[in-house]
C-alpha positions in Angstrom: 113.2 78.7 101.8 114.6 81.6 100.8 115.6 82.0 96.6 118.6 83.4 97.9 119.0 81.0 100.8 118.9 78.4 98.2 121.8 79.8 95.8 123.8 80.1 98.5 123.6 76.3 99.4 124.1 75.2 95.7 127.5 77.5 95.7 128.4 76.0 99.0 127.9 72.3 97.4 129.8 73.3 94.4 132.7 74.6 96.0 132.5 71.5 98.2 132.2 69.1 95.1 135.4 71.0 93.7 137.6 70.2 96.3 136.4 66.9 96.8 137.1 66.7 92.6 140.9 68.0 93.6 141.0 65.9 96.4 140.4 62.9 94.2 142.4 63.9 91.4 145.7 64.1 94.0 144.8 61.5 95.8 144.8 58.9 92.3 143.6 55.4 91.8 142.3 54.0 88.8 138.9 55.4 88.7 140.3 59.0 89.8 139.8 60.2 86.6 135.9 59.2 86.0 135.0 60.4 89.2 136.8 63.6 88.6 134.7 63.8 84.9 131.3 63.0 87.0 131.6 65.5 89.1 132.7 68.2 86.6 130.2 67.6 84.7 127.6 68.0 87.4 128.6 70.8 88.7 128.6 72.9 85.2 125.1 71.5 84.7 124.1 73.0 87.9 126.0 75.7 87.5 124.4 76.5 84.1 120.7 75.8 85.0 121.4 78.6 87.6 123.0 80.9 85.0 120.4 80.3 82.3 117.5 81.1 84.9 119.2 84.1 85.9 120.4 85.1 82.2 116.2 84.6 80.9 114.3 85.1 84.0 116.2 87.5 86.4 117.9 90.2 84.4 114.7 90.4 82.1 112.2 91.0 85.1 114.7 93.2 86.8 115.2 95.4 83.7 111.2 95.6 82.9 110.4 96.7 86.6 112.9 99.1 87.0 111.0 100.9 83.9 108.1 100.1 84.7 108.5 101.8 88.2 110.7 104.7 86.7 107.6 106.0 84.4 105.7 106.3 87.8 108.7 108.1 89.5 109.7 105.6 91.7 113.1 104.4 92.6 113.9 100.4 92.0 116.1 98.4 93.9 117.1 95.0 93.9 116.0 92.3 96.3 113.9 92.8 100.1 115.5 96.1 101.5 112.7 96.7 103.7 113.1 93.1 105.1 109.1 92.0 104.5 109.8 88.6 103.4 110.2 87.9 106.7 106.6 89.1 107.8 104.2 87.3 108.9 102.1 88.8 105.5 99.5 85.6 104.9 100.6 85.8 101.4 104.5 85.3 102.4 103.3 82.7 104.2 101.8 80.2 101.6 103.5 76.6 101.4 106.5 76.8 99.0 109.6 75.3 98.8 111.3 78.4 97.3 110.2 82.2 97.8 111.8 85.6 97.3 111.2 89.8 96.9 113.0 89.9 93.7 112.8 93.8 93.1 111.3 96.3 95.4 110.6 99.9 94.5 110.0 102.7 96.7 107.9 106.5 96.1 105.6 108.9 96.8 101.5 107.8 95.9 98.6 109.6 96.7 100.6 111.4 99.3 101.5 108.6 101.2 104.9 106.5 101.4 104.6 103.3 99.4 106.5 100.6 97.8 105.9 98.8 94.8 106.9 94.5 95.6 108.0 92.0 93.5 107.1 88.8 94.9 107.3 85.2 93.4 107.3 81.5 95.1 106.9 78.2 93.8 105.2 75.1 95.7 107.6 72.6 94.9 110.2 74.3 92.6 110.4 71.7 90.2 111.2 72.6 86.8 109.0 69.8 85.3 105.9 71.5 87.3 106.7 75.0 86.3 104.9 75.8 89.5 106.4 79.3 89.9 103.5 81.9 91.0 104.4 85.8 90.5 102.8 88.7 92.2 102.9 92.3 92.3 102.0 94.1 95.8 101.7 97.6 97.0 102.7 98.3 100.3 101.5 101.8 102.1 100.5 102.4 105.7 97.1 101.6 107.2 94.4 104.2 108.5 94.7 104.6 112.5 92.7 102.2 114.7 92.3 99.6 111.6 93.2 96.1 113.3 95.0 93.3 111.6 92.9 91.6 108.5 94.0 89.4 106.1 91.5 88.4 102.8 93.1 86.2 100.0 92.4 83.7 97.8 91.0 80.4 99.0 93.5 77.5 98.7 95.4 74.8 99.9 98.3 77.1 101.7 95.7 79.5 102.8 95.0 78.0 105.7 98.2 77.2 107.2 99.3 81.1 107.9 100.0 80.9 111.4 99.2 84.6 112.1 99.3 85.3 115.7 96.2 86.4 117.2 94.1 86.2 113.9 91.0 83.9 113.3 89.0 82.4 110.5 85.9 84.8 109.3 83.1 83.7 107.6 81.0 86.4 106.4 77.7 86.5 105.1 78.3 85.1 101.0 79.1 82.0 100.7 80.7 82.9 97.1 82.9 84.8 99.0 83.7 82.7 101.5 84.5 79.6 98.7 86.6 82.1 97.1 88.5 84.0 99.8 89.5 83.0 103.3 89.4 85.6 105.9 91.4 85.8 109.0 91.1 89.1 111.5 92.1 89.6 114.7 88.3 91.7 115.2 85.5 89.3 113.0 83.4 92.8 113.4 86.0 94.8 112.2 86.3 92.7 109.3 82.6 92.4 108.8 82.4 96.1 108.9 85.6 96.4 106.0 84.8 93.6 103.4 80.8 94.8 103.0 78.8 93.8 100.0 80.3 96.2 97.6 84.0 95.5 98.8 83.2 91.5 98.3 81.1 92.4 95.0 84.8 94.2 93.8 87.2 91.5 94.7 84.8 88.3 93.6 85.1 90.2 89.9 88.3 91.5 90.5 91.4 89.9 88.5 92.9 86.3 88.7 94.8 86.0 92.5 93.9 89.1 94.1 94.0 90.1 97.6 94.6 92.6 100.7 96.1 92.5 104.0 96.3 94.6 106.8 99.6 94.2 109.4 100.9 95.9 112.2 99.9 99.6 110.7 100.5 98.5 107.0 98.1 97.8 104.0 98.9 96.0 101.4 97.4 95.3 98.0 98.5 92.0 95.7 97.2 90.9 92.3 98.7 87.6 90.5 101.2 88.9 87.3 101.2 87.2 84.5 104.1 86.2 83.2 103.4 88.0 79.2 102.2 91.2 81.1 104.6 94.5 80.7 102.2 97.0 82.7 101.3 94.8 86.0 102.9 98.1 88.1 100.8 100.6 86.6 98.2 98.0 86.7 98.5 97.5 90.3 98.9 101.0 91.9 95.3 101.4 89.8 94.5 98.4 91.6 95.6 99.5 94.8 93.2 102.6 94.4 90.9 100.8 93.5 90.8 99.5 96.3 91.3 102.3 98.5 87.8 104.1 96.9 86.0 101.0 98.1 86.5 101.2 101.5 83.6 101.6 103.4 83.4 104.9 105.5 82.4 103.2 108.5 86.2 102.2 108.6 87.9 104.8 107.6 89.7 107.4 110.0 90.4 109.9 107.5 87.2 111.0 105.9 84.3 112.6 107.2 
């Protein structure tokens, strides 16, 4: 579900619980009052778990990114603008009970037109699992005549991405293939992208990252870390990185 799905419904409940308090409290009877007290008192402990996860984890983040993306001249915004939370990106896709874009950030990189994501889901959502997973993507178009590919960590949620079209790969290392799972809608096209040195890259490559080509779009994801200040700068030098590594087979754009 959508993070801000999700507020939305625990407003809705609150504002239901608060006239079902007023309700109670017109209606009388000897316990009116208790129940009234019970539900007040849920509703501000709600209400302040939301508050306090916004006050220490929202504002925070939002303020750091928007600095972090000004000092590479690009322009922050709040929230999904572009709408890609609902693509069918394999990493939007993992099982999680929660997700959301919390910031997106749009510029000029390498010539090209990217965007800078700020992605974050959690499995469960509970807060005695702490489960949250953060990740910072970079978004930019794809090279002409590259066909859909998607190559991300190996897991659990991995395997239920329900691309259209796309099928499992198993290419030729089988340290690759424990630690990535491959879907493409061309196995040779994929064979021919993710060659020794690209696999040799990503296998050393930092904790939870990953690449996806969509519909005409590339896009480059690392894990963040929760203490880390500089995972945008981090991640567009990621991102070319990445781009250096491709083989030339694949690539429309260089001789």
């Amino acid at each position: 579900m959508n993070a801000t799905t999700a507020r939305r419904i625990l407003v809705g409940i609150g504002v239901f619980l608060a006239g079902g308090t007023l309700l109670v409290l017109l209606k009388g009877g000897p316990d009116a009052g208790d129940t009234a007290r019970q539900v007040v008192f849920v509703v501000v402990f709600v209400g302040g778990l939301c508050w306090l996860g916004y006050r220490f984890r929202v504002l925070p983040r939002r303020a750091s990114f928007r600095d972090q993306t000004q000092a590479v001249a690009f322009r922050a915004e709040r929230g999904d603008p572009r709408g890609l939370l609902q693509e069918p990106f394999a990493l939007f896709r993992w099982i999680g009970s929660v997700r959301e874009i919390e910031n997106t950030a749009t510029g000029t990189h390498r010539g090209q037109d990217v965007a800078i994501v700020d992605y974050w889901f959690a499995p469960t959502g509970a807060p005695e699992y702490d489960d949250y997973e953060h990740y910072t993507c970079v978004v930019a178009p794809a090279d002409a005549g590259w066909s859909d590919l998607s190559v991300v960590p190996e897991r659990l949620g991995s395997r239920t991405l329900g691309a259209i079209g796309m099928r499992d790969v198993e290419l030729e290392s089988e340290r690759f293939n424990r630690a990535f799972h491959v879907r493409a809608a061309d196995p040779r096209f994929a064979s021919a992208f993710v060659d020794a040195r690209m696999m040799a890259w990503l296998l050393d490559g930092p904790d939870g990252i990953g690449f996806e080509i969509l519909d005409g779009r590339l896009m480059v994801f690392r894990r963040r870390q929760i203490a880390g200040l500089d995972d945008v700068a981090a991640t567009l030098a990621l991102f070319d990185a990445f781009r250096d590594r491709i083989p030339r087979v694949v690539t429309a754009d260089r001789g």
